[in-house]
C-alpha positions as CSV (number, residue, x, y, z in Angstrom):
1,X,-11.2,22.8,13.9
2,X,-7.7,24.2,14.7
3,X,-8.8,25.2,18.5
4,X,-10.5,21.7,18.6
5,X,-7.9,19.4,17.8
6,X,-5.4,21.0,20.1
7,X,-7.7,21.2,23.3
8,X,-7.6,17.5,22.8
9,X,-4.5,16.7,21.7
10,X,-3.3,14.9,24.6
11,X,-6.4,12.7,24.5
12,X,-5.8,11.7,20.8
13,X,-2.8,11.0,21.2
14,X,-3.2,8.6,23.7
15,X,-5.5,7.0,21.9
16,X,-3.8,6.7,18.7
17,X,-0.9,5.3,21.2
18,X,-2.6,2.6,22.3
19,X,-4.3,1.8,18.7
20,X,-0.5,1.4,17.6
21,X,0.3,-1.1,20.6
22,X,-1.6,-3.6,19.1
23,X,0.7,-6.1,16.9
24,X,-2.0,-6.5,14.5
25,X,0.4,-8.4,11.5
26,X,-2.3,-9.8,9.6
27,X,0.2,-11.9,7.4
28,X,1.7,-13.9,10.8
29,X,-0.9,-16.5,12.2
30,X,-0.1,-15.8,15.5
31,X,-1.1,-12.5,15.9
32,X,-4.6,-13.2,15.5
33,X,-5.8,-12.4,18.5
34,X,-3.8,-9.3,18.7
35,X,-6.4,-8.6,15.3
36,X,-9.7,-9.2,16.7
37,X,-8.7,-7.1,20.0
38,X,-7.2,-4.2,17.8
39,X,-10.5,-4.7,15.6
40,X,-12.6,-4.7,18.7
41,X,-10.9,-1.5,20.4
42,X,-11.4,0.7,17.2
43,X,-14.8,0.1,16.9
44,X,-15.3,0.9,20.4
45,X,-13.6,3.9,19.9
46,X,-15.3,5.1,17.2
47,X,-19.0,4.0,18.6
48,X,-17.9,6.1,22.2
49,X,-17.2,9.1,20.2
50,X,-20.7,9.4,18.8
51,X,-20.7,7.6,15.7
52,X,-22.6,4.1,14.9
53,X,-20.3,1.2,14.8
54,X,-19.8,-2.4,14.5
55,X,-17.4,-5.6,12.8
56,X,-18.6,-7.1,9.5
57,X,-17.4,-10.4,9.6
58,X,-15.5,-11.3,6.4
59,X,-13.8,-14.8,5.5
60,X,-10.6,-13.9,7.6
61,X,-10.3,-10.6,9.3
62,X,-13.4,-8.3,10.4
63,X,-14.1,-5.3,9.3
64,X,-14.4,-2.1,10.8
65,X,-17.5,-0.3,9.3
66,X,-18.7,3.3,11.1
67,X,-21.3,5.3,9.7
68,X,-23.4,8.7,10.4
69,X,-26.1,9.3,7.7
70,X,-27.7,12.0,9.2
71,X,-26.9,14.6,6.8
72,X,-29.8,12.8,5.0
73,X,-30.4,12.1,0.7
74,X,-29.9,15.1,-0.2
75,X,-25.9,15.1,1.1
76,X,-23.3,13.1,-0.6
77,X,-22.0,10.5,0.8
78,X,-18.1,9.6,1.5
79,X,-16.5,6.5,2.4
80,X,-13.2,6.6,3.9
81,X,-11.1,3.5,3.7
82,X,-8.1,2.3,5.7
83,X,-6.7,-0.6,7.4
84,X,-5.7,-1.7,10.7
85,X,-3.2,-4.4,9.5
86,X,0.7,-3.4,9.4
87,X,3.6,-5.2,7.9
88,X,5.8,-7.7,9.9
89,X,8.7,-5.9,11.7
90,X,11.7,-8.2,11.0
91,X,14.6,-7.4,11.3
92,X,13.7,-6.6,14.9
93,X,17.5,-6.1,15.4
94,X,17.2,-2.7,13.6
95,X,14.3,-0.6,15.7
96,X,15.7,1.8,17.6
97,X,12.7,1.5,19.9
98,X,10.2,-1.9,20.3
99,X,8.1,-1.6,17.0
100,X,4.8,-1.7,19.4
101,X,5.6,0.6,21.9
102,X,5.3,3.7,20.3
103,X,8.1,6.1,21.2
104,X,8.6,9.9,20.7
105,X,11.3,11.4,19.3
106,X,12.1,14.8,18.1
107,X,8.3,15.1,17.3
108,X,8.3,12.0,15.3
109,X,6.1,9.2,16.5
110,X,8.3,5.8,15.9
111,X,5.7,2.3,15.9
112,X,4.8,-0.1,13.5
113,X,1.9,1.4,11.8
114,X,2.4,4.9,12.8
115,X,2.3,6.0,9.4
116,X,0.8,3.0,7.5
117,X,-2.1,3.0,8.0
118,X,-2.7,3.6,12.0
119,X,-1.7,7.0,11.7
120,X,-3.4,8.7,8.3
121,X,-7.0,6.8,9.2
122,X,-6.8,7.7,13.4
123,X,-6.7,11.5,12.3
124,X,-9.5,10.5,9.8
125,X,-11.3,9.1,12.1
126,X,-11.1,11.8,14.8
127,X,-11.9,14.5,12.0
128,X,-15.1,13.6,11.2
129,X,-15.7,12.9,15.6
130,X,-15.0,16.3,15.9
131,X,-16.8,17.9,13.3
132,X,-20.0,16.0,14.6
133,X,-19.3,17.4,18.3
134,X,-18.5,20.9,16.7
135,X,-21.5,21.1,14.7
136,X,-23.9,18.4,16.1
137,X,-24.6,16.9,12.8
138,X,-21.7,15.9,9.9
139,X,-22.0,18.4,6.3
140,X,-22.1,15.1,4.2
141,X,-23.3,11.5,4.8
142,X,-19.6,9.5,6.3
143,X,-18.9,5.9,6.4
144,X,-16.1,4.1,7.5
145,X,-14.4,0.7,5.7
146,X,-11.7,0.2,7.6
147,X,-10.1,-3.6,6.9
148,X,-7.6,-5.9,8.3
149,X,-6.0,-8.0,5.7
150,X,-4.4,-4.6,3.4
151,X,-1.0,-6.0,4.0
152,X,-2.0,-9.6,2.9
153,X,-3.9,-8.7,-0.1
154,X,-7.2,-8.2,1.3
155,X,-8.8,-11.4,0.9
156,X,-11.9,-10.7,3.4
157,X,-12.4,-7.1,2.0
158,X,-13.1,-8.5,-1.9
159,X,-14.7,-12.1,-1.6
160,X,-17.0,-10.1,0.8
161,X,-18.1,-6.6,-1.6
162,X,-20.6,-7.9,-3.2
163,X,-22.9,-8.6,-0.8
164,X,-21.8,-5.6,1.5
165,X,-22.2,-3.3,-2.2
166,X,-25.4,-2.1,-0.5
167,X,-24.1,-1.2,2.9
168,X,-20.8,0.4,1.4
169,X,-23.0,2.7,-1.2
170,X,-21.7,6.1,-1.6
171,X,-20.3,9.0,-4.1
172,X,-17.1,9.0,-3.0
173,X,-14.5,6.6,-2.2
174,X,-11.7,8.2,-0.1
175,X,-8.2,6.1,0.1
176,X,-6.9,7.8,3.3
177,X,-3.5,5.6,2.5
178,X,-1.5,7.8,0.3
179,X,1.6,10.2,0.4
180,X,2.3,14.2,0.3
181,X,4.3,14.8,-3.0
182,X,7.0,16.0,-0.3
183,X,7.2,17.4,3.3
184,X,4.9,20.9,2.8
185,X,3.1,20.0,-0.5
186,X,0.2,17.8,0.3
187,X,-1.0,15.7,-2.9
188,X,-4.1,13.7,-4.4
189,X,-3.6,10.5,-5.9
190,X,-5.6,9.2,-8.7
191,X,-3.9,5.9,-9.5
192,X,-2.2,3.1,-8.1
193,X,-0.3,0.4,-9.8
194,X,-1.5,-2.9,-9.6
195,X,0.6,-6.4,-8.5
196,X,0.9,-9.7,-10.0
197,X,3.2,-12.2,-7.7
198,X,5.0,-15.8,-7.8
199,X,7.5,-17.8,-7.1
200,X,9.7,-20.7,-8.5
201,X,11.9,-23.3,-8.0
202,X,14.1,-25.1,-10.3
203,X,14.9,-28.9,-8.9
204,X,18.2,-30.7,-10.0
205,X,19.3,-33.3,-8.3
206,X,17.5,-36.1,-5.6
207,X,19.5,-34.4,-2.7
208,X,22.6,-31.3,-1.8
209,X,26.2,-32.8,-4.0
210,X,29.4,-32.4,-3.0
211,X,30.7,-29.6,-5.1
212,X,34.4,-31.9,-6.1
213,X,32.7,-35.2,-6.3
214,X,30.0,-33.7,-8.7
215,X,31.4,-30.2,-10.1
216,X,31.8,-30.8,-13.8
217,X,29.3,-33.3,-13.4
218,X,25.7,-32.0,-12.1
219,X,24.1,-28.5,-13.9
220,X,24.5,-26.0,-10.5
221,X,20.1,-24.9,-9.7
222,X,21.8,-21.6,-8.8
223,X,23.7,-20.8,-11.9
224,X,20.4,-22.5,-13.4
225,X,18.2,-19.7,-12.2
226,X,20.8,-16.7,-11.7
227,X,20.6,-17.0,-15.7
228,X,16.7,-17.7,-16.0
229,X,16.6,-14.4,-14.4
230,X,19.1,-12.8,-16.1
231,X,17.1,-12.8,-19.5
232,X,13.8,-11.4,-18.2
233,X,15.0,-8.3,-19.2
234,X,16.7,-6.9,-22.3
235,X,20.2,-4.4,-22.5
236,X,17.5,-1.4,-22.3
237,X,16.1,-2.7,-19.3
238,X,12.4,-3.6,-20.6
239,X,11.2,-6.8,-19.5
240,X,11.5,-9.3,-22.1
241,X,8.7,-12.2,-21.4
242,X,6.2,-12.5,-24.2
243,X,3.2,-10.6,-23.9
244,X,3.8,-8.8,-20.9
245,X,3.1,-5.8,-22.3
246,X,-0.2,-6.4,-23.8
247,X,-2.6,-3.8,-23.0
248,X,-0.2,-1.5,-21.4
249,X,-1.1,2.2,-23.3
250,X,1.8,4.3,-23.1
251,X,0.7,7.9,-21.3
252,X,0.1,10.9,-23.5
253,X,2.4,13.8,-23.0
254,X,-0.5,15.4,-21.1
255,X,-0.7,12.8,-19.6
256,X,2.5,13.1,-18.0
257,X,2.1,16.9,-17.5
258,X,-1.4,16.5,-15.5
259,X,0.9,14.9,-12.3
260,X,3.0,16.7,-10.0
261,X,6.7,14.2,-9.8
262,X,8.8,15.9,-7.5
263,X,11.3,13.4,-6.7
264,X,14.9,13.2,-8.7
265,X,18.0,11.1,-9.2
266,X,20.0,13.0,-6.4
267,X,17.0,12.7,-3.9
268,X,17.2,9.2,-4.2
269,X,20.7,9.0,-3.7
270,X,20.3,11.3,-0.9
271,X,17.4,9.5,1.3
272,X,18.0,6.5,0.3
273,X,21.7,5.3,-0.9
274,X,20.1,4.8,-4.7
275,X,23.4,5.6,-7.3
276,X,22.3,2.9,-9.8
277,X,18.9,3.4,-11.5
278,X,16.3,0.6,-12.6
279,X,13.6,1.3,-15.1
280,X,13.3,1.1,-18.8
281,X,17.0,3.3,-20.4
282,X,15.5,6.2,-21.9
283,X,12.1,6.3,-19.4
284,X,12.1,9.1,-16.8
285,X,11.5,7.9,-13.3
286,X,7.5,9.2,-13.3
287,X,7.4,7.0,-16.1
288,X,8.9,4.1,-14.7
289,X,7.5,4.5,-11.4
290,X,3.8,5.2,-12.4
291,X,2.9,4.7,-16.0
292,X,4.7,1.5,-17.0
293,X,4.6,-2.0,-15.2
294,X,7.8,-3.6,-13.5
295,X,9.3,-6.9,-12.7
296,X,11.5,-7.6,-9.7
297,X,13.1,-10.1,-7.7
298,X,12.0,-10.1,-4.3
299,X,14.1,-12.9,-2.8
300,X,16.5,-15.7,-3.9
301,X,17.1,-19.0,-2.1
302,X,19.6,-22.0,-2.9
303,X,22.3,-23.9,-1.4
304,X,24.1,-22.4,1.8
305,X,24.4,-18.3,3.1
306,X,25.4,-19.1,6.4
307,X,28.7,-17.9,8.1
308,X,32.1,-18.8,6.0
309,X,32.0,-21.9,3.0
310,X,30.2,-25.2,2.4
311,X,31.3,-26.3,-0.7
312,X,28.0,-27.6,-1.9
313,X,25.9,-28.1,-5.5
314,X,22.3,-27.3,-3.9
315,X,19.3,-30.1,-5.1
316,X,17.4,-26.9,-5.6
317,X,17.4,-23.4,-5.9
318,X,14.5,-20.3,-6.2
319,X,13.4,-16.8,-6.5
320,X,10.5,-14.8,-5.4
321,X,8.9,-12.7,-7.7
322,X,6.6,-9.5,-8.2
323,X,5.4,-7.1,-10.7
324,X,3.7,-3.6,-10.3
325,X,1.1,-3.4,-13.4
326,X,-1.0,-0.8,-15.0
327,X,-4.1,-0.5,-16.6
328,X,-4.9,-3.0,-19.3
329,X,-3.3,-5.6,-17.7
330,X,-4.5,-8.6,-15.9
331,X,-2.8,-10.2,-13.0
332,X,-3.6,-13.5,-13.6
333,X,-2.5,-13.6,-17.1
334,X,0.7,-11.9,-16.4
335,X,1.8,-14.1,-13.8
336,X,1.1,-16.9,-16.4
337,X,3.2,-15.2,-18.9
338,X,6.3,-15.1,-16.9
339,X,6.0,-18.4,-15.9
340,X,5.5,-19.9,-19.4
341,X,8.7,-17.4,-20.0
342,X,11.0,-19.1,-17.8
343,X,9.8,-23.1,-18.4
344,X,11.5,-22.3,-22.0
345,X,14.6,-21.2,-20.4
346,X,15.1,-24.0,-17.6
347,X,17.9,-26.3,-18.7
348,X,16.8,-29.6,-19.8
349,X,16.7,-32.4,-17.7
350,X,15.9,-30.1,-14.6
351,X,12.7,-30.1,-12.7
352,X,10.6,-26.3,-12.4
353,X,7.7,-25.9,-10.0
354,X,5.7,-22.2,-9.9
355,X,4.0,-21.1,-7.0
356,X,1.1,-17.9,-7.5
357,X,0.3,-15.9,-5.0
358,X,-2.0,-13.8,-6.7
359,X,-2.2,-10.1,-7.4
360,X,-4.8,-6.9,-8.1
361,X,-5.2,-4.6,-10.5
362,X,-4.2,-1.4,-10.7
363,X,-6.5,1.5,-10.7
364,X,-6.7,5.0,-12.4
365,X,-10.1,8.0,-11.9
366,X,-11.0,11.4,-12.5
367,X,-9.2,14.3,-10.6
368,X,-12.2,16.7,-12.0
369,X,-14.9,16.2,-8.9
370,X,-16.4,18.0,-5.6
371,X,-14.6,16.3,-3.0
372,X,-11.1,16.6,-5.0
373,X,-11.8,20.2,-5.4
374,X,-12.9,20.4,-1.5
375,X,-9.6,18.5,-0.6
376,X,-7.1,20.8,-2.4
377,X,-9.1,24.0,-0.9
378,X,-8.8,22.7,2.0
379,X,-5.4,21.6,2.2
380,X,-4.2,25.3,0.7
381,X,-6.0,26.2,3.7
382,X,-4.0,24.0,6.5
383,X,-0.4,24.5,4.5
384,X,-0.3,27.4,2.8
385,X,0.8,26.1,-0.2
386,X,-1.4,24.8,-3.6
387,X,-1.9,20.9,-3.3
388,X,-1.3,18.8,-6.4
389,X,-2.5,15.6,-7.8
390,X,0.0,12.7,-7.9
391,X,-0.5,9.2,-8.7
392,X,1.4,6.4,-6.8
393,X,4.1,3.3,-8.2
394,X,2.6,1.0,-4.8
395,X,-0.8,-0.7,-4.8
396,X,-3.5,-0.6,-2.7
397,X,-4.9,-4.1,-3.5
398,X,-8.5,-3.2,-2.7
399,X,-8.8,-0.3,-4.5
400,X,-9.7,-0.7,-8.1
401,X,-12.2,-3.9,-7.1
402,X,-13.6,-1.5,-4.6
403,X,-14.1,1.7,-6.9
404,X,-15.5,-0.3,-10.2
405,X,-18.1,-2.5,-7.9
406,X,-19.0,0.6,-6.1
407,X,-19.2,2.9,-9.1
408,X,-17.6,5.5,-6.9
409,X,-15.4,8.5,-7.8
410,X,-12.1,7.5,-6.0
411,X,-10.0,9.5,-4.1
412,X,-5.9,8.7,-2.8
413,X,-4.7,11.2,0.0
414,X,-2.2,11.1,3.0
415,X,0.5,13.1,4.9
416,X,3.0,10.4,5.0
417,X,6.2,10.5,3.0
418,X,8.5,8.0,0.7
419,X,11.0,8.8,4.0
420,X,9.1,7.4,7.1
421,X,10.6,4.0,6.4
422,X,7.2,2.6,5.8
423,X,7.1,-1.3,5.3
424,X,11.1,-0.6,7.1
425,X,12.4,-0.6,10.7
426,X,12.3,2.4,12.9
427,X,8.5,3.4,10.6
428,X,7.6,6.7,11.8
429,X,5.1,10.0,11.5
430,X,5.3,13.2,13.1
431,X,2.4,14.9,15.1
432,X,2.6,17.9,12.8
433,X,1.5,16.3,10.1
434,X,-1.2,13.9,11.8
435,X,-3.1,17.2,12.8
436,X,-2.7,18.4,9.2
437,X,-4.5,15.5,7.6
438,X,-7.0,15.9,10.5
439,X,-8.0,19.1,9.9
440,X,-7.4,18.6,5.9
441,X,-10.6,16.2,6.3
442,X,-12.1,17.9,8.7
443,X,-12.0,21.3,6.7
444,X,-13.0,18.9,3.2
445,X,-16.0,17.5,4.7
446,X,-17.0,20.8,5.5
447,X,-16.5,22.4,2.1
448,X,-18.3,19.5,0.3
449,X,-21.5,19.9,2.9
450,X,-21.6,23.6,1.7
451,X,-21.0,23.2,-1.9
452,X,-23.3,20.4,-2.6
């Protein structure tokens, strides 16, 4: 596999060039187009290489489903999910380089999508092409899920499973949208929070006051809501709505042992500017960031933030807000929770209006299975060092829905790293460690064909 992927280096990268050109932002209505073409071109890509291919139409966005079965029954089969969505690339003012013209520098590969998800599932996608055109026929049974709407919660993907339970039947589910537990030590994840979100807005007057005529007068929306949000969370930093921690069950001690947390206070501080710490007082950060659900404010809105004063008393003022959530809790009923939270804290006499944008549940499986086992083998193999298993503080939105309707043993992996500004300008993923995740799956697939 080695010789293989760099006697056609060039051509992959070309390829996985012009898959990043596409602005496929699933979340902005005007990119649509740039979708179905980016959804079109993969799955030409994929069927030219050897591999059966087609789109599965969904409610919004098509899917990308590939399959080769011709290991036959008595070979597993693995289906590899990704996405072909990316994230919006505001501010644009901050890219180094346009966002969709993928640029090179110092080995590093700068694009929207490069890393998330373009990146890990084009090397996934070319490791399984080669191993058929190495071999002639794959060790295990592949198919391909490969979505559009990740980055907008996967609407298509979930009101469409059911009926495509059938067509998407396998042993394994592989997630190929995960990190390394830092740059040399490749991990396996085996959970993902989940994501409850909404917003609100607190109304308190018919239109904007004049801050002299009406200061002393009208209640201020924005001191209104800077102190609703100011009492979602106690002096030790726990979140203080009723019920929200209903079902949560704190992790056992080997719990806590059984995952590889590399990253530190000073790291932080390091990559990324952090000096002042979030999280529950007491907590350590794998605690905080994987084990115990969240609540954050994503954005705030009232009265005037343009350049110098306008001495105003807003009509209205809002906030945006998320939490990360783990097993035993429900979406739904959370973002409920926090809303019936804040209607007792509103000032009376002011006006409150909620807006839910829904959420997913988070998702936790067994590390002890063939394909993990193949996977850390094989990774030893491409870096020389023992991989670990790792679970994750972000969501994949799809992934519990898809590995409880599919009964499948689920499986996180991935190259990229907390540190290639992922979701950020200037998003970015270096060649070296595209051709390790493709010959880490290339190398898996293999072991799995000869060990089952």
């Amino acid at each position: 596999m080695d010789r293989w992927f760099l006697e056609h280096k060039v051509h992959i990268q070309e390829a996985y060039f012009q898959f990043l050109r596409f602005a496929s932002i699933s979340a902005d209505p005007q990119s649509r187009k740039e979708m179905l073409d980016c959804a079109h071109w993969l799955k030409e890509y994929i069927r030219t290489h050897g591999l059966h291919s087609e789109l599965v139409t969904t409610s919004s966005y098509p899917i990308v489903y590939a399959e080769d079965l011709e290991a036959g029954a008595q070979k597993p089969t693995v289906l590899i999910y990704g996405h072909y969505d990316v994230q919006p690339v505001d501010p644009l003012d901050l890219w180094i380089s346009p966002p969709f013209e993928p640029t090179e520098r110092d080995g590093n590969v700068f694009a929207r999508g490069a890393v998330d998800d373009k990146g890990q599932i084009f090397y996934a996608i070319n490791a399984v092409i080669a191993l058929k055109k190495t071999f002639g026929k794959l060790p295990v049974n592949v198919k391909f899920c490969i979505e559009g709407e990740e980055e907008s919660h996967s609407m298509g993907l979930s009101t469409s499973l059911l009926k495509l339970k059938e067509k998407f039947k396998a042993d394994y589910l592989l997630i190929v949208d995960f990190d390394s537990l830092d740059d040399g030590t490749f991990a396996l994840s085996f959970g993902a929070r989940g994501m409850a979100s909404l917003e609100f807005k607190v109304i308190g007057s018919s239109k904007d006051l004049h801050s002299g005529i009406h200061g002393g007068i009208a209640y201020n929306p924005n001191r209104a809501i800077s102190e609703m949000l100011s009492s979602l969370w106690d002096q030790n930093g726990r979140v203080a709505v009723d019920g929200f921690y209903d079902g949560v069950k704190m992790p056992s001690e080997k719990d806590v042992k059984r995952y590889s947390y590399s990253l530190n206070a000073a790291f932080f501080e390091k990559n990324f500017g952090i000096r002042c710490l979030g999280g529950e007082k007491g907590r350590s950060l794998q605690e905080n960031n994987w084990f115990l659900p969240t609540l954050e404010i994503n954005g705030l809105f009232g009265g005037y933030s343009g350049a110098g004063n306008k001495t105003v008393i807003p009509r209205e003022a809002g906030a945006k807000l998320s939490c990360r959530l783990v097993p035993g809790q429900d979406p739904d009923l959370v973002a409920k929770k926090v809303a019936e939270f804040l209607k007792k804290k509103v000032p009376s006499g002011m006006e409150i209006q909620f807006e839910f944008h829904g959420g997913m549940k988070a998702f936790r499986s067994d590390p002890d299975n063939a394909l993990s086992r193949s996977l850390l083998e094989a990774a030893k193999e491409v870096t020389s060092k023992p991989g670990v298993c790792t679970m994750s503080g972000a969501s994949i939105p799809i992934a519990e829905e898809m590995s409880r309707i599919l009964n499948v043993k689920t499986i996180g992996m991935g190259y990229g790293l907390s540190t290639d500004d992922i979701h950020a300008p200037n998003e970015h993923f270096d060649m070296k460690r595209f051709e390790k995740g493709f010959l880490t799956v290339a190398k898996a697939l293999k072991l799995l064909g000869e060990k089952t």
